[in-house]
Wavefront OBJ file of the C-alpha trace (Angstrom):
o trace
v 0.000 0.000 0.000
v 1.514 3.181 -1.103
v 0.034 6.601 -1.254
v 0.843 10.789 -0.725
v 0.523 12.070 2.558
v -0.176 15.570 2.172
v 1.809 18.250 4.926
v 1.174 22.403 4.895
v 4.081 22.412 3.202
v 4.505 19.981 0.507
v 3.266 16.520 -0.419
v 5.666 12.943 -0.268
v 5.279 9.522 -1.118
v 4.483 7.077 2.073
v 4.194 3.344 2.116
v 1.015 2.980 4.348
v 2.489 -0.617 6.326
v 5.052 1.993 8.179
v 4.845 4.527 10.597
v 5.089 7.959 8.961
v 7.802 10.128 9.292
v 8.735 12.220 12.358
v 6.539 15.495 12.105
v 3.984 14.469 9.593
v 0.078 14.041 9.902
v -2.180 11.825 7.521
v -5.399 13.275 7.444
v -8.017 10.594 6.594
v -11.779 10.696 6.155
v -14.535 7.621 7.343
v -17.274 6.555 5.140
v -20.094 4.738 6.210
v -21.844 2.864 3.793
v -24.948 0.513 4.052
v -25.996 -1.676 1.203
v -29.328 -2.789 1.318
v -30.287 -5.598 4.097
v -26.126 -6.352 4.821
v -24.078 -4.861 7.305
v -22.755 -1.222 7.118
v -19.253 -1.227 5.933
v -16.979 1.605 6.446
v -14.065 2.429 4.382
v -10.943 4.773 5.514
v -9.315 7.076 2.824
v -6.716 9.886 2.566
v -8.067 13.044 2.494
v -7.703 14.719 -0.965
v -7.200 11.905 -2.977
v -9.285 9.694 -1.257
v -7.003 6.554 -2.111
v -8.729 3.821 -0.274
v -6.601 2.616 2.574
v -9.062 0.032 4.327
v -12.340 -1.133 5.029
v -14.207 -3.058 7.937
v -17.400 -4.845 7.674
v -19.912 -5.449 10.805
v -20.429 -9.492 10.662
v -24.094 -9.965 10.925
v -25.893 -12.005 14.392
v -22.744 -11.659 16.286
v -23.998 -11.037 20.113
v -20.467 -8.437 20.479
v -19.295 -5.773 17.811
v -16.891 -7.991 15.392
v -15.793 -6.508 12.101
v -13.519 -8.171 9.161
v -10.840 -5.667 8.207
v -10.347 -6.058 4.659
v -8.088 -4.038 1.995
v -10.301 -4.219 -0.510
v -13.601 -2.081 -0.359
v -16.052 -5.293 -1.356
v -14.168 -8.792 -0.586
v -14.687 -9.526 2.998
v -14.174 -13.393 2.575
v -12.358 -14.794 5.258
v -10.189 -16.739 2.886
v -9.263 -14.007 0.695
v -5.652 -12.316 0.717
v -6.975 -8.752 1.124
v -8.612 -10.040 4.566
v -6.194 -8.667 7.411
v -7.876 -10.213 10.241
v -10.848 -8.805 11.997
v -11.581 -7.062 15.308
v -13.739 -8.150 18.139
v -14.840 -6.512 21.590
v -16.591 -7.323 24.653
v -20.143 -7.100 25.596
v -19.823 -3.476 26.777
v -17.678 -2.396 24.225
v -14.760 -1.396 26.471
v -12.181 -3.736 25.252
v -11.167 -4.429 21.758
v -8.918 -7.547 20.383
v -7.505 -7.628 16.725
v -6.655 -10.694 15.359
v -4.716 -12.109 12.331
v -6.965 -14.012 9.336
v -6.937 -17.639 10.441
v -9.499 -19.984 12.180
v -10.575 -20.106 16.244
v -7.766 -22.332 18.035
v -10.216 -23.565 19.987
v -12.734 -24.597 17.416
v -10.037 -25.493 14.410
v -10.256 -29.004 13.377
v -8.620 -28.909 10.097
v -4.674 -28.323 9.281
v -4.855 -24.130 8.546
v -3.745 -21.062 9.727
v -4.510 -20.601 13.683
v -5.581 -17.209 14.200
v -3.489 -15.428 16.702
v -4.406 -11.916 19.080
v -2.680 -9.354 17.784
v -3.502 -6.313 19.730
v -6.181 -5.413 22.852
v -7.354 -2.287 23.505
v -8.803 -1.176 26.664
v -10.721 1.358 28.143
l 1 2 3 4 5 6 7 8 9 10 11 12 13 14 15 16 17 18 19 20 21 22 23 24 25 26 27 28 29 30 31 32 33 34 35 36 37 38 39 40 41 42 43 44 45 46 47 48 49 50 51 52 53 54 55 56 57 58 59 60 61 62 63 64 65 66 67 68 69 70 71 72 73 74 75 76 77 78 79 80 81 82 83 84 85 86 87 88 89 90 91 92 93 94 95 96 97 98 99 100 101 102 103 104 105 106 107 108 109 110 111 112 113 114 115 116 117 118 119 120 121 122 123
């Protein structure tokens, strides 16, 4: 993923999978979308050029807030390449796990990638 970051003073080329240089701010916009009877997806881009940087789709009769992260704004296939993982939280919404594409540990039966916690988040 590559894209311009824009500064006050003049605009550079980034690669999005590293932190940005010392000093300078990527200004990004949401989007909400909702298509029909499916769950809203939102989508972040760069301000200005609105190069897509990634999306996250709500999965449908989950009892918590659990989203797939996807870099692509429509495949949200758990076996496709553009799926990054997906994010989960508790019941009350105050702590939030991201995990890498893969299946449950616990529930895996078949040889596959094992999903693994990435980050938590609390509050």
């Amino acid at each position: 993923l590559s894209g311009a970051a824009y500064s006050r003073r003049h605009s550079i080329e980034i690669d999005l999978t590293k932190a940005l240089p010392k000093g300078y701010v990527l200004q990004c916009c949401l989007r909400r979308d909702v298509n029909d009877l499916s769950a809203p997806t939102y989508s972040l881009y760069i301000n200005n050029t609105y190069k897509h940087i990634i999306s996250a789709k709500k999965k449908m009769f989950c009892a918590t807030s659990n989203y797939i992260l996807s870099t692509s704004r429509e495949d949200f296939n758990s076996d496709s390449v553009s799926v990054l993982g997906k994010c989960r939280s508790n019941f009350l919404g105050t702590v939030f796990n991201g995990y890498t594409p893969g299946k449950n540990p616990d529930t895996a039966k078949d040889k596959g990638p094992i999903r693994a916690n990435i980050v938590t988040v609390k509050y």
